[in-house]
DRENVEX-806616 format. One record per residue (C-alpha): residue in three letters; x, y, z. Coordinates in steps of 0.5 Angstrom, whole numbers, plus 2048, in hexadecimal, padded with zeros to 3 digits. Example, Ala and Ser with C-alpha at 12.3 -4.5 7.8 and 13.67 -1.06 7.14 Angstrom:
2
{residuo = ALA	east = 819	north = 7F7	up = 810}
{residuo = SER	east = 81B	north = 7FE	up = 80E}
END
This chain:
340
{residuo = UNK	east = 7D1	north = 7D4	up = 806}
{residuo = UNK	east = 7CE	north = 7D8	up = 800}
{residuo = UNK	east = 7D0	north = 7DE	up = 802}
{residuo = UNK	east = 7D7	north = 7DC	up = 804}
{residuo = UNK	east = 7D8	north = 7DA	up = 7FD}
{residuo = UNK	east = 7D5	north = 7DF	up = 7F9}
{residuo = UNK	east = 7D9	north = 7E3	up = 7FE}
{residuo = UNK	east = 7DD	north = 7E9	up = 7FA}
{residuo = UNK	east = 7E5	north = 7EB	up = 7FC}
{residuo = UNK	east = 7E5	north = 7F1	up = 7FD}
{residuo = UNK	east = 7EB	north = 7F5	up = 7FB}
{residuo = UNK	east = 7ED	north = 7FC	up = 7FE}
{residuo = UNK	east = 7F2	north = 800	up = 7FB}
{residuo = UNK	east = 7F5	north = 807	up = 7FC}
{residuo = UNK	east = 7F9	north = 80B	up = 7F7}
{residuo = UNK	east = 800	north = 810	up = 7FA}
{residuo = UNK	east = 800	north = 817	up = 7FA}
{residuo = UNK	east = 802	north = 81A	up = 800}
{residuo = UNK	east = 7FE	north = 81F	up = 803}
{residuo = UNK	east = 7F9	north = 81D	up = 7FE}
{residuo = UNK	east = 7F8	north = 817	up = 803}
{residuo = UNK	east = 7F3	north = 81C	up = 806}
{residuo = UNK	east = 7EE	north = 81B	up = 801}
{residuo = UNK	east = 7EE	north = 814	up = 802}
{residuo = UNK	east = 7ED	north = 813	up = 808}
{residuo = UNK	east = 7E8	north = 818	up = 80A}
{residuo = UNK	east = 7E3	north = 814	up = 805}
{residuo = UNK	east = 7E5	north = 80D	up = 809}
{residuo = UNK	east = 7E3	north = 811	up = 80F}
{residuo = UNK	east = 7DD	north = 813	up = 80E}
{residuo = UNK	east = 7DC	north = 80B	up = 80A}
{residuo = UNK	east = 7DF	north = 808	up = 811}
{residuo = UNK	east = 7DA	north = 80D	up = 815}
{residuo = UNK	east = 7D3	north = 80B	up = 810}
{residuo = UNK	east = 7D6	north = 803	up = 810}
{residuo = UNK	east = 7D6	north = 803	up = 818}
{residuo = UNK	east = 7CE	north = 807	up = 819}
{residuo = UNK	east = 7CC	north = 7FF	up = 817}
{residuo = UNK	east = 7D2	north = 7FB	up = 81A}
{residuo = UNK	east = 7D4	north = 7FF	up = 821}
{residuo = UNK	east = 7DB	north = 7FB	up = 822}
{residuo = UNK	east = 7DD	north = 7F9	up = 81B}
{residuo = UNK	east = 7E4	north = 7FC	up = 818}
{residuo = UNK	east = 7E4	north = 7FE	up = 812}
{residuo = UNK	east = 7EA	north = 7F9	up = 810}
{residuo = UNK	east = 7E5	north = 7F4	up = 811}
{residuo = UNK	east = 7E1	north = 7F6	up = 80C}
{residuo = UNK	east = 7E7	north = 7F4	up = 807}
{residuo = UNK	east = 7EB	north = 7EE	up = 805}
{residuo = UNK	east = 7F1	north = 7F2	up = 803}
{residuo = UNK	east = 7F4	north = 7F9	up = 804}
{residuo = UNK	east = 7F8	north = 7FB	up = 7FF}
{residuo = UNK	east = 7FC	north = 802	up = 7FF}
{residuo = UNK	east = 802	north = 806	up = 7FC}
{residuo = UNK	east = 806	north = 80B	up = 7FF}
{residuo = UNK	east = 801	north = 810	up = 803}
{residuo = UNK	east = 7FC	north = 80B	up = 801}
{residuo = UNK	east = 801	north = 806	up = 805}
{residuo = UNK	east = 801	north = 80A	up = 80C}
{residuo = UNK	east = 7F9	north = 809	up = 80B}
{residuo = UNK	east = 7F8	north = 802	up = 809}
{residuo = UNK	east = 7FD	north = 800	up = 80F}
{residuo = UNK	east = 7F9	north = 805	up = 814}
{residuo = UNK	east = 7F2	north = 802	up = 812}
{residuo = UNK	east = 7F6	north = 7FB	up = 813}
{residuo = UNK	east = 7F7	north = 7FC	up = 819}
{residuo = UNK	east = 7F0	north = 7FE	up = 81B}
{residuo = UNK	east = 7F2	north = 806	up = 81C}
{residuo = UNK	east = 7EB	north = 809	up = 81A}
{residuo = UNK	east = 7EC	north = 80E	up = 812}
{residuo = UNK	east = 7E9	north = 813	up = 816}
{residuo = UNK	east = 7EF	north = 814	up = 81A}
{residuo = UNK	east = 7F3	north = 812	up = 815}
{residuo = UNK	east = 7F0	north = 818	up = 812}
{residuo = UNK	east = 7F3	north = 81C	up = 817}
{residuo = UNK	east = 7FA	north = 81A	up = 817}
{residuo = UNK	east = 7FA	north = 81E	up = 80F}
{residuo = UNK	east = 7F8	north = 823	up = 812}
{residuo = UNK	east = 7FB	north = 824	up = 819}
{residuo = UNK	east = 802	north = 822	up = 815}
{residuo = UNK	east = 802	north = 826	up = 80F}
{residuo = UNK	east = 807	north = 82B	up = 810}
{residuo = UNK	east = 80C	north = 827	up = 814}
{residuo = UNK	east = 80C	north = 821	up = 810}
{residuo = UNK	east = 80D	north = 827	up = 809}
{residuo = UNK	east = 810	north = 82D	up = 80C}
{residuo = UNK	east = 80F	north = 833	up = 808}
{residuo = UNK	east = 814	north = 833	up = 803}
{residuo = UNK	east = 81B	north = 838	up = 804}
{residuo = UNK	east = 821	north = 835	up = 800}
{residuo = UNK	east = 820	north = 82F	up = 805}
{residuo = UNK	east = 826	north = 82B	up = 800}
{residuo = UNK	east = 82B	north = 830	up = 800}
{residuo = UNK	east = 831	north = 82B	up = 804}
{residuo = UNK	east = 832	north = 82C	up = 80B}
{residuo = UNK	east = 839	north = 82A	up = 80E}
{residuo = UNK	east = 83B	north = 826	up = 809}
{residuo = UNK	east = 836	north = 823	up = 807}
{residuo = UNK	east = 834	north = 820	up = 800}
{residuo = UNK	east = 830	north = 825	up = 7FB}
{residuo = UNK	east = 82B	north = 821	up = 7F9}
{residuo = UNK	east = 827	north = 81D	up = 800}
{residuo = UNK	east = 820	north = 81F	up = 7FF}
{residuo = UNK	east = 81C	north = 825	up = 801}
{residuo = UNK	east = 819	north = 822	up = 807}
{residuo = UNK	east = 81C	north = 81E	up = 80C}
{residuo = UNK	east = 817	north = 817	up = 80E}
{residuo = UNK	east = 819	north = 818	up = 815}
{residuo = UNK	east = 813	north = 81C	up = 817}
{residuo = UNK	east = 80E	north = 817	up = 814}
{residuo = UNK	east = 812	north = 811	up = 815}
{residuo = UNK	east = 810	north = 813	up = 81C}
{residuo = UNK	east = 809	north = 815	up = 81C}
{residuo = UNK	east = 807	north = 80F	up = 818}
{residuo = UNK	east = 80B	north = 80A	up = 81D}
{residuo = UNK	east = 806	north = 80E	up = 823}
{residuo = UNK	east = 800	north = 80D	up = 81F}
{residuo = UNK	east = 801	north = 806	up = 81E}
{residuo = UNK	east = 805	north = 804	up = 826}
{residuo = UNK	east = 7FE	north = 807	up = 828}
{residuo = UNK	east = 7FA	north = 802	up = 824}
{residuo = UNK	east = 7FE	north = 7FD	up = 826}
{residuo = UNK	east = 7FE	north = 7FD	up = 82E}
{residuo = UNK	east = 805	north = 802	up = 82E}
{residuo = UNK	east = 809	north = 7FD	up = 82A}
{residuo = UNK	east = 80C	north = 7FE	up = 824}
{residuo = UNK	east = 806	north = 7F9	up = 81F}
{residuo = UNK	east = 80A	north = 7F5	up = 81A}
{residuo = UNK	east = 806	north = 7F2	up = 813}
{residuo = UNK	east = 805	north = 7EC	up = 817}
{residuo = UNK	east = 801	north = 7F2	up = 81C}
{residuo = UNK	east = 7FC	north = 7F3	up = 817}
{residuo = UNK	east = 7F5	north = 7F1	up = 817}
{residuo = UNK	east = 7F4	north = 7F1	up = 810}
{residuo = UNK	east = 7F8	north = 7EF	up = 80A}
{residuo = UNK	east = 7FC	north = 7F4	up = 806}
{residuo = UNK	east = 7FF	north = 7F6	up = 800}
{residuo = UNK	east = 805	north = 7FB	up = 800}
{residuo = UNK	east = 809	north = 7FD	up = 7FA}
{residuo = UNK	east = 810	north = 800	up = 7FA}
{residuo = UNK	east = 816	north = 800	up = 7F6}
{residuo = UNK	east = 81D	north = 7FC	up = 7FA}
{residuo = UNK	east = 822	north = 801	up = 7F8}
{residuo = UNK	east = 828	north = 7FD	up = 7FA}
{residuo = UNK	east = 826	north = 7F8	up = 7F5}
{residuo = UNK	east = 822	north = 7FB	up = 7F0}
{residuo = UNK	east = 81B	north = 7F7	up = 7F1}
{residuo = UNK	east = 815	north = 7F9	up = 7F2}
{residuo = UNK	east = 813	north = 7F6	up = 7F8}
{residuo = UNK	east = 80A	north = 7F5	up = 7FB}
{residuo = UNK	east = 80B	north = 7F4	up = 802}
{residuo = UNK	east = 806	north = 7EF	up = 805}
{residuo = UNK	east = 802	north = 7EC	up = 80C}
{residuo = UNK	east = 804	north = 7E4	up = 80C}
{residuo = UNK	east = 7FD	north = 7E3	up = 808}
{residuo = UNK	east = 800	north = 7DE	up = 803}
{residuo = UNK	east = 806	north = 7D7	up = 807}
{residuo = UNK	east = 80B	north = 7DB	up = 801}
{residuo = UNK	east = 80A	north = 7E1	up = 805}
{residuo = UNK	east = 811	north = 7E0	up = 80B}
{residuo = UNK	east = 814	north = 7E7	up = 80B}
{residuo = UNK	east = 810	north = 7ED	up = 80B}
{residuo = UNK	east = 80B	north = 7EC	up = 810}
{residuo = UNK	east = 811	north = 7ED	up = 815}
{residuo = UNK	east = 812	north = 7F4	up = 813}
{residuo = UNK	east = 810	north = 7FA	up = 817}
{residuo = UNK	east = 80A	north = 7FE	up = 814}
{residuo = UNK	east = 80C	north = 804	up = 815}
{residuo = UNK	east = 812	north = 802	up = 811}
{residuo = UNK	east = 80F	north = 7FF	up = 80B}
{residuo = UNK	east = 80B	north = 805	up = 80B}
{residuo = UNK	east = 810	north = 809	up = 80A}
{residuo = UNK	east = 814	north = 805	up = 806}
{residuo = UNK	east = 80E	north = 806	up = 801}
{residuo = UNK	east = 80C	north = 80D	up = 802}
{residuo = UNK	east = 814	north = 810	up = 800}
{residuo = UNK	east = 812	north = 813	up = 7FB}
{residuo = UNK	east = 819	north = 815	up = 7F6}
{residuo = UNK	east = 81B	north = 81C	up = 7F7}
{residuo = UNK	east = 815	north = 81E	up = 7FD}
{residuo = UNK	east = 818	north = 819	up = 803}
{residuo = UNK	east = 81F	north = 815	up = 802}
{residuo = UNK	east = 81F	north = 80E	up = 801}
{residuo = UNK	east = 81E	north = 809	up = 808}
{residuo = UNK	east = 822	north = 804	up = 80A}
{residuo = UNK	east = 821	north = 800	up = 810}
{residuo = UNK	east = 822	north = 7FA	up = 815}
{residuo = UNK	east = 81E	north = 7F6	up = 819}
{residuo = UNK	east = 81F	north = 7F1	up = 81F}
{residuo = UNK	east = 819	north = 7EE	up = 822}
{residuo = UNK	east = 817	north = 7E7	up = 824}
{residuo = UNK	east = 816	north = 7E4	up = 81E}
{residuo = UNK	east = 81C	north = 7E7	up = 81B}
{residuo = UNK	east = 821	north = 7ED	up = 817}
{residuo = UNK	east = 823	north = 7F0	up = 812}
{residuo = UNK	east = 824	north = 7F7	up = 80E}
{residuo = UNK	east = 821	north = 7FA	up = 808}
{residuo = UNK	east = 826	north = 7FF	up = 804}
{residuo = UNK	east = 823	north = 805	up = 801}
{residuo = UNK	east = 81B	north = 803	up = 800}
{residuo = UNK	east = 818	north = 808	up = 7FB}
{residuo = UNK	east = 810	north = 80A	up = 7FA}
{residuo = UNK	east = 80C	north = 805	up = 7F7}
{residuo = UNK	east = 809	north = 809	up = 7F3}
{residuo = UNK	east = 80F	north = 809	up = 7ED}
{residuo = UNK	east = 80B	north = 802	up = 7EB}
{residuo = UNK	east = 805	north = 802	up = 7EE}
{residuo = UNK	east = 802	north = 809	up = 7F1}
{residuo = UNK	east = 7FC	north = 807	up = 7F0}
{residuo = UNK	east = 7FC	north = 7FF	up = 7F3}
{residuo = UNK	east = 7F5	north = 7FD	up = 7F1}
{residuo = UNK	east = 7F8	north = 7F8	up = 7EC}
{residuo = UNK	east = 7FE	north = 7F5	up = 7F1}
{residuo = UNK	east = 7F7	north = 7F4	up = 7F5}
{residuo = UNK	east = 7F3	north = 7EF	up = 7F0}
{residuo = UNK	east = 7FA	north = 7ED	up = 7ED}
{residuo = UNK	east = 7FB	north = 7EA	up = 7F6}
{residuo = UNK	east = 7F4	north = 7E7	up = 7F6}
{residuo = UNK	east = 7F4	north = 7E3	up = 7EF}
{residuo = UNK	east = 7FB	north = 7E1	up = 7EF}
{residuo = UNK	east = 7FD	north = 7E0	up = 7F5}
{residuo = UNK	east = 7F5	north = 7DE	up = 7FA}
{residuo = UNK	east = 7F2	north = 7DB	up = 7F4}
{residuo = UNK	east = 7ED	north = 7DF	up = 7F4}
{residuo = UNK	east = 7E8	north = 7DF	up = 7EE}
{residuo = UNK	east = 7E8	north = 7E6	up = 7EA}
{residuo = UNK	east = 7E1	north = 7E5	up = 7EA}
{residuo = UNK	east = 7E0	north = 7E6	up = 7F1}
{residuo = UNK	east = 7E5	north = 7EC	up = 7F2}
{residuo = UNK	east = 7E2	north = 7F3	up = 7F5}
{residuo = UNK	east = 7E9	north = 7F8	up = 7F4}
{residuo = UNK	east = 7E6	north = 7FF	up = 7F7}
{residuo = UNK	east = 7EB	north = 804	up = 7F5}
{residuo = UNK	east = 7EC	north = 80B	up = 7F8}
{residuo = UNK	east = 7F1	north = 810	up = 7F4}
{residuo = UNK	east = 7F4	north = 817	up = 7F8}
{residuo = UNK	east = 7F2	north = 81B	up = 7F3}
{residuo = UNK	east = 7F3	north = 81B	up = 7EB}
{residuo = UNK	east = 7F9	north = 821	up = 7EA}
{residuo = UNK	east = 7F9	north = 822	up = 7E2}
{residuo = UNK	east = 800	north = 824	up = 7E2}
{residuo = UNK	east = 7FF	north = 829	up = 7DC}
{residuo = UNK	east = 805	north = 82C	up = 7D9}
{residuo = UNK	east = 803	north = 832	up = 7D6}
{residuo = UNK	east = 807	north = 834	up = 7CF}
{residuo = UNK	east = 809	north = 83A	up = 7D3}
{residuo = UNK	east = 80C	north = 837	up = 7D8}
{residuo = UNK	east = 814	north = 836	up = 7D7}
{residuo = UNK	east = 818	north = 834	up = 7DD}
{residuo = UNK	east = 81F	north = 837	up = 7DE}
{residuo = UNK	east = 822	north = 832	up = 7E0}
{residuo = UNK	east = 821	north = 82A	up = 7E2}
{residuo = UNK	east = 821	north = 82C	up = 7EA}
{residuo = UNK	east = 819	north = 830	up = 7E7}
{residuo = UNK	east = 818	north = 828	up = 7E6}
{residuo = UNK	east = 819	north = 827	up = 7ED}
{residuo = UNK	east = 819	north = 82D	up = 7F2}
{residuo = UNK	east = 815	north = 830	up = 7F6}
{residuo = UNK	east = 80F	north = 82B	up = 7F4}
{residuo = UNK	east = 811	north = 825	up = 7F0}
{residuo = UNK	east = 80E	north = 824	up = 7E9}
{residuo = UNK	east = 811	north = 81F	up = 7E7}
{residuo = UNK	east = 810	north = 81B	up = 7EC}
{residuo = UNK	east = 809	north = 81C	up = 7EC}
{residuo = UNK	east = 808	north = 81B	up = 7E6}
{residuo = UNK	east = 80B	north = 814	up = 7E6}
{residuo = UNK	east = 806	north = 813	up = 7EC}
{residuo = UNK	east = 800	north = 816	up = 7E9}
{residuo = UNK	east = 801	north = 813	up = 7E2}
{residuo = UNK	east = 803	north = 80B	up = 7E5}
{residuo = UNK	east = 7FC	north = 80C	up = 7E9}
{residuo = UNK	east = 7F8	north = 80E	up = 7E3}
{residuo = UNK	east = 7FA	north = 809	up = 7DF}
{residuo = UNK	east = 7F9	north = 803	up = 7E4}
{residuo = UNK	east = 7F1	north = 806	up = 7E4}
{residuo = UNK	east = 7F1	north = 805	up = 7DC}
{residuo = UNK	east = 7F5	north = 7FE	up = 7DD}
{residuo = UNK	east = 7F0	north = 7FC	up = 7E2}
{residuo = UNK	east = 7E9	north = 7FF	up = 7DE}
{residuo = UNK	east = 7ED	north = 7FB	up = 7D8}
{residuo = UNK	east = 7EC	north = 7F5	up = 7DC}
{residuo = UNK	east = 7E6	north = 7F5	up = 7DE}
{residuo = UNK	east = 7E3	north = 7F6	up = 7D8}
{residuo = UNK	east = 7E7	north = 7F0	up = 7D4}
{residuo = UNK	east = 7E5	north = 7EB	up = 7DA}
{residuo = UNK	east = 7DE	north = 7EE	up = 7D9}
{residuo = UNK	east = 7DD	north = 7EB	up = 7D1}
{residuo = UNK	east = 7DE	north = 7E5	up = 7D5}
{residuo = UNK	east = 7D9	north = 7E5	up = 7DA}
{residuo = UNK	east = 7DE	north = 7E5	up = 7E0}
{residuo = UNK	east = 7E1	north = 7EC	up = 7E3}
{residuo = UNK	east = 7E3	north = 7EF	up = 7E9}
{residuo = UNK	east = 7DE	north = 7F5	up = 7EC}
{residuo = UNK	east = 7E3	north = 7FC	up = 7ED}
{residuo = UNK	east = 7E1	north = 802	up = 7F0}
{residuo = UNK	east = 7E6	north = 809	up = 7EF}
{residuo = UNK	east = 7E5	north = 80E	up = 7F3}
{residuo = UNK	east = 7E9	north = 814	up = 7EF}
{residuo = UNK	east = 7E9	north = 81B	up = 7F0}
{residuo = UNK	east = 7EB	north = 81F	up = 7EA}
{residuo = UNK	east = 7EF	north = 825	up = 7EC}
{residuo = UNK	east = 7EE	north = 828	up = 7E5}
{residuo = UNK	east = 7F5	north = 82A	up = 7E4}
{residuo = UNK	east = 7F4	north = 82E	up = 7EB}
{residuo = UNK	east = 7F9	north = 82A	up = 7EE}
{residuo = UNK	east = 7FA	north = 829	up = 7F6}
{residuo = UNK	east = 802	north = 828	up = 7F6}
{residuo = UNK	east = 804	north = 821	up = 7FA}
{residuo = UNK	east = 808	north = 824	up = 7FE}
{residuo = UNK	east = 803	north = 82B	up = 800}
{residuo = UNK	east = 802	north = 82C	up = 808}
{residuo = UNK	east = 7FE	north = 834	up = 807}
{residuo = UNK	east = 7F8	north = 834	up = 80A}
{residuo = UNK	east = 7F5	north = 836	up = 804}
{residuo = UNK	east = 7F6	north = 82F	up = 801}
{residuo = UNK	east = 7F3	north = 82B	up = 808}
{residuo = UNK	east = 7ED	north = 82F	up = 808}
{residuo = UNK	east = 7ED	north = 82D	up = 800}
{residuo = UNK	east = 7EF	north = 826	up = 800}
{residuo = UNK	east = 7EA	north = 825	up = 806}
{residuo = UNK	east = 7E4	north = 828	up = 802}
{residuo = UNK	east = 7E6	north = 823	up = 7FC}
{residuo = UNK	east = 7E5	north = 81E	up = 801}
{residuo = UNK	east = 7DF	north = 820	up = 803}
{residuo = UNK	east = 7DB	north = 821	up = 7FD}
{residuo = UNK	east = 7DE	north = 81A	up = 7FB}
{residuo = UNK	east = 7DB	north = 817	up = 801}
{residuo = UNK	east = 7D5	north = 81A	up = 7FF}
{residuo = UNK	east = 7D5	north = 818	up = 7F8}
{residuo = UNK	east = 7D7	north = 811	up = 7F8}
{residuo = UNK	east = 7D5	north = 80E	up = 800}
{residuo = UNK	east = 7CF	north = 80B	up = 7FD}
{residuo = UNK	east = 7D2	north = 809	up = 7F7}
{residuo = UNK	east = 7D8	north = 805	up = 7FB}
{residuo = UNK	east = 7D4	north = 802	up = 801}
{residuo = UNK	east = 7CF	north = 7FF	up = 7FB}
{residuo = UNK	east = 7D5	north = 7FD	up = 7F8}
{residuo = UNK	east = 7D8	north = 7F9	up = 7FF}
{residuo = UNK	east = 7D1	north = 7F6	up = 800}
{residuo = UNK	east = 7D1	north = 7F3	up = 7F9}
END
């Protein structure tokens, strides 16, 4: 009984970042492969109370909800990178009538994928929220009525719509990122109900970084004490958008094509900022002996960006590395940190 009530809420959060997704997962598959040499049978969802994540972070978080090992989650990065983000040859220039400005890529291909993926894990059937082994968070921007939106399992009797949801909708309802993929809209009928979301956008506008919704969930709304909080926070790589005195762009569309700076630099500040909101508070709760354990696992690109929407070789090996060499460095830190 005491250690049931000494007993942490652990917290699992992922940040978006496109194809940075990779490096995530790949230290999540090596911590799942160290986590099942003692417990053979065990999933890694098990080991955590809830699942947060945005954008990419959002394909990974529902992905291990579902029970699929990271180790192939890992593999859907890089299996899938050059078609989910082809090389990019004026891909927005307007065929058959169609408006100038849509995205660089259409969502079709990975819109596709990830409904494969999950049906496998699923028994061949489309999972829905209500599907998922553990209870998720998934932030994203409702476009048609200007709200942002978390996207919930039913782990609270407030909670009557979002569970219905298909998985891979919500998922890329809150990976379209604005200029990368066009805004998603869908419908839903199924035994529990329907319904149709309008022009879903990436919830990494607000929270690309969701560690906070994830403590702000487990106070507010499961009364759990601040001080029996565990968050441990995976990033996708800290970008450092330097913009160089030399660098002058010729025009507004430089901001946006082939790779979108702006947008990444929203994604990358917003994440940033989170982890300084998050270190702030532990500090304050700290001073009055009641605060919440946190653990980031970051890499920090070093103004040598990996762009969100890169698919060359050259960048998975990167980016695989990176994983690796996280891995190495903080799987000791991080099992030390779930056994607490």
């Amino acid at each position: 009984m005491e250690g049931e009530k000494n007993k942490k809420f652990r917290i699992l959060s992922i940040d978006g970042g496109g194809i940075r997704g990779l490096i995530p997962a790949k230290v999540l598959a090596e911590l799942e492969a160290e986590l099942q040499k003692e417990a053979p049978e065990k999933k890694l969802y098990e080991y955590f109370d809830l699942i947060c994540g945005t954008s990419t972070g959002a394909i990974l978080a529902i992905g291990i909800a579902l029970g699929i090992p990271a180790k192939e989650l890992a593999k859907f990065y890089e299996d899938n990178a050059k078609n989910i983000f082809p090389r990019f040859i004026f891909r927005f220039i307007p065929r058959k009538g169609r408006a100038f400005f849509n995205a660089i890529y259409s969502n079709k291909k990975l819109l596709k994928t990830i409904r494969q993926i999950y049906a496998n894990a699923n028994g061949g059937s489309d999972p829905l929220l209500n599907d998922l082994k553990a209870n998720v968070c998934i932030p994203a921007f409702n476009g048609n009525d200007g709200a942002i939106n978390v996207l919930k399992t039913k782990h609270h009797p407030e909670y009557r719509r979002d569970y219905k949801l298909p998985a891979y909708h919500v998922a890329m309802s809150s990976a379209s990122a604005p200029v990368y993929f066009p805004p998603h809209s869908f419908s839903f009928k199924n035994e529990f109900g329907e319904g149709t979301n309008i022009n879903m956008i990436d919830g990494g506008i607000f929270a690309n970084n969701p560690a906070l919704i994830g403590v702000f969930e487990a106070t507010g709304k499961l009364d759990i004490a601040i001080g029996d909080i565990s968050v441990l926070s995976f990033g996708t790589g800290q970008g450092k958008q330097i913009i160089k005195r030399s660098w002058r762009p010729k025009n507004v569309f430089d901001w946006l094509f082939p790779h979108p700076k702006l947008v990444d630099l929203v994604l990358d500040t917003q994440a940033q900022i989170t982890e300084q909101y998050l270190l702030f508070l532990q500090r304050a709760l700290a001073k009055i002996g009641n605060t919440f354990s946190y653990l980031r696992i970051q890499h920090d690109m070093k103004g040598d960006n990996i762009e969100l929407n890169s698919s060359k070789n050259k960048h998975i090996d990167r980016m695989k590395s990176i994983g690796d060499e996280l891995a190495k460095n903080n799987l000791t830190h991080i099992l030390n940190f779930l056994k607490k």
